[in-house]
C-alpha positions in Angstrom: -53.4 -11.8 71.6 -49.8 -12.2 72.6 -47.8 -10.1 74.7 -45.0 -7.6 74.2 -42.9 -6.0 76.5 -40.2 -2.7 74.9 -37.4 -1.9 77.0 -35.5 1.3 76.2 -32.7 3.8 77.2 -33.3 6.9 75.0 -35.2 8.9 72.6 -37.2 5.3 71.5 -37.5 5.9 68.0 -37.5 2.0 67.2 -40.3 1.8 69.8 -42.2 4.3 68.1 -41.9 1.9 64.7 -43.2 -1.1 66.9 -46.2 1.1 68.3 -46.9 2.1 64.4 -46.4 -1.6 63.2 -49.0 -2.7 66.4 -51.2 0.0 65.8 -50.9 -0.9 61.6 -52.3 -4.7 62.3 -48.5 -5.0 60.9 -47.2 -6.9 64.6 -50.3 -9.2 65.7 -49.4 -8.7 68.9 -50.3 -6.1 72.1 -47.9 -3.6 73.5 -48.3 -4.0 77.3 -45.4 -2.2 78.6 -42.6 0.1 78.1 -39.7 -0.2 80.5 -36.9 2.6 80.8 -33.1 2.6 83.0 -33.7 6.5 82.1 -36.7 8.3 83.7 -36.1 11.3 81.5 -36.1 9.0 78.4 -38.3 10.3 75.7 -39.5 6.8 74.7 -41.6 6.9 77.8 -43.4 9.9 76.9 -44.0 8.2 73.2 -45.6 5.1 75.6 -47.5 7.5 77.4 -48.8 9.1 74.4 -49.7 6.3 73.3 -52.0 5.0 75.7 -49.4 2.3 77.0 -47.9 1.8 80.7 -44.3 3.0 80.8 -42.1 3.0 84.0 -38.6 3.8 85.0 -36.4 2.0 87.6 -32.9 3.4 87.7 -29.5 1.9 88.7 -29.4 4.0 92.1 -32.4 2.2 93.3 -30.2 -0.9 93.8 -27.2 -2.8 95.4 -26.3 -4.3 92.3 -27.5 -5.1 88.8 -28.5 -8.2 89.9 -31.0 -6.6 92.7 -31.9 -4.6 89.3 -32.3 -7.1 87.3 -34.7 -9.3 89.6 -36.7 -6.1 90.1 -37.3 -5.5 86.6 -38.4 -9.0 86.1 -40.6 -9.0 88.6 -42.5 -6.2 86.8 -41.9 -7.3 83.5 -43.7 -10.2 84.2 -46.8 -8.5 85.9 -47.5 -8.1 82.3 -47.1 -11.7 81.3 -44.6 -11.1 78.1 -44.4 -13.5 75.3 -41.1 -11.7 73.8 -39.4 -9.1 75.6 -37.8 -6.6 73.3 -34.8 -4.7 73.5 -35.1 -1.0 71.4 -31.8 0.8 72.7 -31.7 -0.3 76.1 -28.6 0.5 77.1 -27.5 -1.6 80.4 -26.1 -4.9 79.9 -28.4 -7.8 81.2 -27.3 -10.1 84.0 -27.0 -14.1 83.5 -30.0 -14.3 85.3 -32.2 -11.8 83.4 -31.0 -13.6 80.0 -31.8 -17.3 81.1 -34.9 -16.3 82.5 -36.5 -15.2 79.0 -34.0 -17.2 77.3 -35.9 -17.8 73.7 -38.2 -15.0 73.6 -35.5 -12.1 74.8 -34.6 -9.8 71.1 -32.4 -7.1 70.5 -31.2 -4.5 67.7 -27.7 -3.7 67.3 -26.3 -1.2 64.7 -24.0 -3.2 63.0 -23.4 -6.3 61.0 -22.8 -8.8 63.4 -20.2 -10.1 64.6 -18.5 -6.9 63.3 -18.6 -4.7 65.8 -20.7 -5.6 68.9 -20.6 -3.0 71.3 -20.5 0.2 71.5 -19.4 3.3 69.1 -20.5 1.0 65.7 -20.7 3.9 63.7 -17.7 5.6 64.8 -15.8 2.3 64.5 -17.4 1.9 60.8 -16.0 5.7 60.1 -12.6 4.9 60.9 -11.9 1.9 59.1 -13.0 3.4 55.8 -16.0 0.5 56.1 -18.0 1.2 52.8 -21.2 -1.0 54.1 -22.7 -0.9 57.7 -25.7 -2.0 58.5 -28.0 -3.3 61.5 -29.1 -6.9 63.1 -31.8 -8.1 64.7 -30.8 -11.5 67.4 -31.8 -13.7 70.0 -30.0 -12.3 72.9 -27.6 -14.6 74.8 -24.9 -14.4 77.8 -22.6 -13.3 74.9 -23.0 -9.2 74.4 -24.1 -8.9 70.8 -23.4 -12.4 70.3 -27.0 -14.2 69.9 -28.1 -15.8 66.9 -28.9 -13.4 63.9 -32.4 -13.3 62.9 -32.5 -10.7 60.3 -30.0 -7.9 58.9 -29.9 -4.9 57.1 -26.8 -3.6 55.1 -26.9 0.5 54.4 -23.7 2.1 52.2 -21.3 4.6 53.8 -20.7 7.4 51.6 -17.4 9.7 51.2 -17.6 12.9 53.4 -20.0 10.7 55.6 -20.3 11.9 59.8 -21.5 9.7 62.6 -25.6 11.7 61.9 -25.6 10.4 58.1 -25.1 7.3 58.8 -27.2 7.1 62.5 -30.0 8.2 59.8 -29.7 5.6 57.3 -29.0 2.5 60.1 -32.3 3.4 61.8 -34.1 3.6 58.6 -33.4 -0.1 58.3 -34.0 -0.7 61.9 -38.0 0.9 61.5 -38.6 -1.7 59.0 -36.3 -4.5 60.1 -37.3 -4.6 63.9 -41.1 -4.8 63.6 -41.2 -7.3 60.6 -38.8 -10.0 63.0 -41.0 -9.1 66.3 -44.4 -9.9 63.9 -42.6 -13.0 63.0 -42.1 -14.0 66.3 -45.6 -12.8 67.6 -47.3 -14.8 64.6 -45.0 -18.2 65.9 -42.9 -18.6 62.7 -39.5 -17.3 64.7 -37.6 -19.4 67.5 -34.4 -19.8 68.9 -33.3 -23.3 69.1 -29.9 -25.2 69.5 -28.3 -21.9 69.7 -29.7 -20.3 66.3 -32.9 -18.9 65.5 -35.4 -21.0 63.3 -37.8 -19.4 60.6 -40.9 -21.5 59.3 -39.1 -24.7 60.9 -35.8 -24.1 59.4 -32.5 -23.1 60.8 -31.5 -19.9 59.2 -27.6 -19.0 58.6 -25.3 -17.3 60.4 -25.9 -13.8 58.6 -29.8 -14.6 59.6 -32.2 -14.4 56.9 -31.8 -13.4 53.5 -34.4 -13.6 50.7 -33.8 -15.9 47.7 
């Protein structure tokens, strides 16, 4: 049974999906760990509830994020991970951190890459009168929000729309999205190589996959 290790910043509802989806048969892979920057972050108590290890390490702990970063490896790897996921974690990663599970590091962003990598997605959709958002699922690399897209999902903005409607319908896509491209991965059909991620041994495009 292959490994998982969640990392997280907040309330973890995409973690909760993966627990479902592991708990489901739907991800053939084992939860080991949950990993938070936040020790008051409500996704640990959904680990704990859930019968898996969760643990906080927070910023003031450290010199630097790179004394962070080392630390959280260390412990990550207690735990032997085959993919290391990223549900909301909201700390960007050091070189070191990203070459060291370089392949097997995924992340969710709330938008359809490249548009809008960052921070404030739905804000940013709002004010340019964007009439499709979305979500992505990538590889993660040295570039913020700028790995290779595995899978994405496109959600419409509505007139009279606020930041909550669509927050709502993103992470509606993101429940289903995220565990069905972490079961790929888990089941060996998903890789990164050459700089873009692979499906069933062939190089998917730029926009990730999209069925015929």
């Amino acid at each position: 049974m292959k490994n998982i290790v969640v990392l997280i910043s907040g309330n973890g509802s995409n973690l909760q999906a993966i627990i479902d989806a592991c708990n489901q048969k739907k991800i053939g892979g084992t939860l080991r760990a949950v990993f938070s920057n936040k020790a008051d972050a409500f996704g640990l108590e959904r680990a704990r509830n859930a019968g898996i290890p969760a643990h906080a390490l927070t910023a003031s702990q450290f010199a630097s994020r790179e004394a962070f970063d080392r630390e959280l490896m260390l412990e990550i790897d207690a735990y032997a991970p085959d993919v290391v996921v990223l549900a909301g974690y909201m700390r960007i990663l050091s070189p070191e951190f990203v070459a060291h599970y370089q392949g097997r590091l995924l992340n969710i962003h709330p938008s359809l890459l490249p548009k809008y990598p960052g921070l404030n997605t739905h804000r940013q959709v709002l004010d340019n009168g964007d009439e499709v958002h979305g979500t992505s699922v990538h590889f993660v690399t040295d570039e913020l929000d700028g790995g290779p897209v595995i899978l994405q999902a496109s959600v419409p903005v509505f007139a009279g729309d606020n930041e909550e409607d669509i927050t709502a319908r993103v992470q509606s896509q993101e429940h289903d999205i995220y565990p069905l491209v972490i079961g790929w991965f888990i089941a060996g059909r998903l890789e990164m190589r050459d700089n873009a991620a692979w499906l069933d041994g062939r190089p998917l495009p730029v926009q990730g996959y999209a069925a015929d």
